[in-house]
C-alpha positions in Angstrom: 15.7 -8.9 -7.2 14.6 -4.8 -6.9 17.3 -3.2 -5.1 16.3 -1.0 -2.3 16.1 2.8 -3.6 18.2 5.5 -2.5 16.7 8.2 0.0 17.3 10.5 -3.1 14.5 8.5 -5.4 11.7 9.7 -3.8 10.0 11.9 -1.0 10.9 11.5 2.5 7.1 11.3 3.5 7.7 7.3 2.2 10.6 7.0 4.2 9.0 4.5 6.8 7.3 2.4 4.3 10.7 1.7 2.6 12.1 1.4 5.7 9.3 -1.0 6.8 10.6 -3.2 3.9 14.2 -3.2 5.2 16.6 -5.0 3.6 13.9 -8.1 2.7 13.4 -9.2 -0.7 10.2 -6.3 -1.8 9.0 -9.3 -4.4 8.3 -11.8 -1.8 7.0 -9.1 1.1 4.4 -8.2 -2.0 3.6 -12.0 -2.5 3.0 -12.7 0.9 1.0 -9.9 2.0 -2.8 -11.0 0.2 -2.4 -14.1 2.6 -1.7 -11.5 5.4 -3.7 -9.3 4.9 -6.5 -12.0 5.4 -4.8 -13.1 8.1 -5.3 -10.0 9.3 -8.8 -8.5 8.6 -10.8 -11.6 8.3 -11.4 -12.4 12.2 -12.9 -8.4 12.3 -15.8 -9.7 10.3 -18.4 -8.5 12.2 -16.9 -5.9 13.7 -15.5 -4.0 11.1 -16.5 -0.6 13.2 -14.1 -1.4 15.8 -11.8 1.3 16.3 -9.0 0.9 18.9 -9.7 5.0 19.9 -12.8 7.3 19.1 -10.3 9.6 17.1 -9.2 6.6 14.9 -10.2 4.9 11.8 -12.6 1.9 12.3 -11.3 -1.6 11.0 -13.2 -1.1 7.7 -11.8 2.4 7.0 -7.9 1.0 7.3 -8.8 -2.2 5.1 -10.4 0.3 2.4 -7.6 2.9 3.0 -4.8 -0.2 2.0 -7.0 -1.2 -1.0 -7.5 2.7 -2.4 -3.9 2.8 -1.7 -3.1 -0.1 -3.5 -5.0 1.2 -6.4 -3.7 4.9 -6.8 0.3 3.6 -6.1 -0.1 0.9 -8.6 -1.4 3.5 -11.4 1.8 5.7 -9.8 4.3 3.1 -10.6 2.7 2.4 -14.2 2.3 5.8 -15.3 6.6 6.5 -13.9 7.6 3.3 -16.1 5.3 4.2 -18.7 7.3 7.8 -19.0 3.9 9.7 -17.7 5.6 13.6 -17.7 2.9 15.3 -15.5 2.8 15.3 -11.6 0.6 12.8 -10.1 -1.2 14.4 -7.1 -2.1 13.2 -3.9 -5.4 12.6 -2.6 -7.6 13.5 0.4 -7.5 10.1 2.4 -10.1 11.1 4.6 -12.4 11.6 2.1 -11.9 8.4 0.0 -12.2 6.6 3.3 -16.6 8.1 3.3 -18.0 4.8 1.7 -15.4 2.3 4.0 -18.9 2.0 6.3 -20.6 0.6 3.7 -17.7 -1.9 2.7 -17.7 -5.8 3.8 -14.6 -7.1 4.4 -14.5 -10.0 2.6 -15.3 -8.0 -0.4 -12.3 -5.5 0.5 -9.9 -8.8 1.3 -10.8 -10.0 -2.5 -10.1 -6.7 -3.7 -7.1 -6.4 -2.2 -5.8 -9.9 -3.2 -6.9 -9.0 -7.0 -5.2 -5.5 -6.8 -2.0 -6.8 -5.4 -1.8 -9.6 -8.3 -2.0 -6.9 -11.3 0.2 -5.1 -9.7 2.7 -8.1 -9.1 2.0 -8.9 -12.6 3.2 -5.3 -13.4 6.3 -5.5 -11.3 7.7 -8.8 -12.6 7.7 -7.7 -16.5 9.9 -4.7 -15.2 13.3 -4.5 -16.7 16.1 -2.6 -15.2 15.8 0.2 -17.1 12.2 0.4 -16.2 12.9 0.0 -12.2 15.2 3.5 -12.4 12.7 5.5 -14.6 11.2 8.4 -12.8 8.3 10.1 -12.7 6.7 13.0 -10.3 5.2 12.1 -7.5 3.7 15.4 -5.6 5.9 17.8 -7.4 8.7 15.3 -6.3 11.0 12.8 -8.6 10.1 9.1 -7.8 11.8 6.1 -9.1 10.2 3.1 -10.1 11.8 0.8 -7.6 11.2 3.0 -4.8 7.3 3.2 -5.4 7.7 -0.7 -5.2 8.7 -0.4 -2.0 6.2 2.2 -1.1 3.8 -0.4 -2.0 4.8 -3.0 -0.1 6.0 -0.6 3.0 2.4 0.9 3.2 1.1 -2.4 3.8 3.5 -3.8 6.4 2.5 -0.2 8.1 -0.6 -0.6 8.2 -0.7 -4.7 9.1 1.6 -3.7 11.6 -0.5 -0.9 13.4 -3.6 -3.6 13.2 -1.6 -6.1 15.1 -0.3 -3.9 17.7 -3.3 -1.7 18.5 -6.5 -3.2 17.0 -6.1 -6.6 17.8 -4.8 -5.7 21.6 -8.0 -3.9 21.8 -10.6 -5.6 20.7 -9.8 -8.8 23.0 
């Protein structure tokens, strides 16, 4: 079991995504989140420009948003267990999200389920050394365990803001 990190193990930006996690166990909120996310995305097929308000992202932006994400925290929590000593940026989320409007979303559902599985794979052959290593994230020291939790709590954010405004919306 990861324990849950200490406010003091990374930037309080993340605060609601480890907050999201609670006090579950973070390994089996990561397992079960490729069946949700499916759960999830897979009746907008078709609609994948649906967007609950004209301001907000369409359903294909937030499924290729969580998949990006995926990607760039999983290389964050590698490179802080693998001792990386340089500051790993941020990105423009905006502007990764350009191509989501070419994206399918059964493509972006496989994508996600594949990304999620390294990075399980990753997390499991942690040790507990490994877990408390830190690395910079955004000019700001980041545990290992907490950018577990980041991962997972970005997800249930995200699933959660789908279910509440997307879904209520597009019936």
């Amino acid at each position: 079991m990861i324990i849950k990190p200490n406010k003091t193990e990374y930037n309080s930006f993340f605060d609601g995504y480890v907050q999201c996690v609670g006090d579950n166990d973070v390994l089996r909120v990561l397992e079960s989140q490729c069946e949700h996310f499916s759960e999830v995305f897979l009746p907008f097929e078709g609609n994948g420009h649906f967007a609950y308000a004209a301001d907000k992202w369409t359903i294909l932006q937030v499924a290729r948003h969580i998949v990006d994400v995926e990607r760039i925290f999983g290389f964050r929590l590698l490179s802080i267990v693998r001792g990386e000593q340089q500051c790993l940026f941020g990105f423009n989320e905006n502007e990764y999200n350009l191509k989501a409007m070419d994206d399918d979303i059964k493509v972006l559902i496989q994508e996600f389920e594949y990304l999620r599985m390294a990075n399980l794979l990753l997390i499991k052959g942690l040790n507990s050394s490994e877990l408390i290593s830190k690395g910079n994230v955004n000019g700001t020291s980041t545990s290992a365990r907490a950018q577990v939790y980041i991962i997972a709590g970005h997800v249930l954010h995200h699933l959660n803001i789908i279910q509440e405004r997307y879904k209520r919306q597009s019936n």
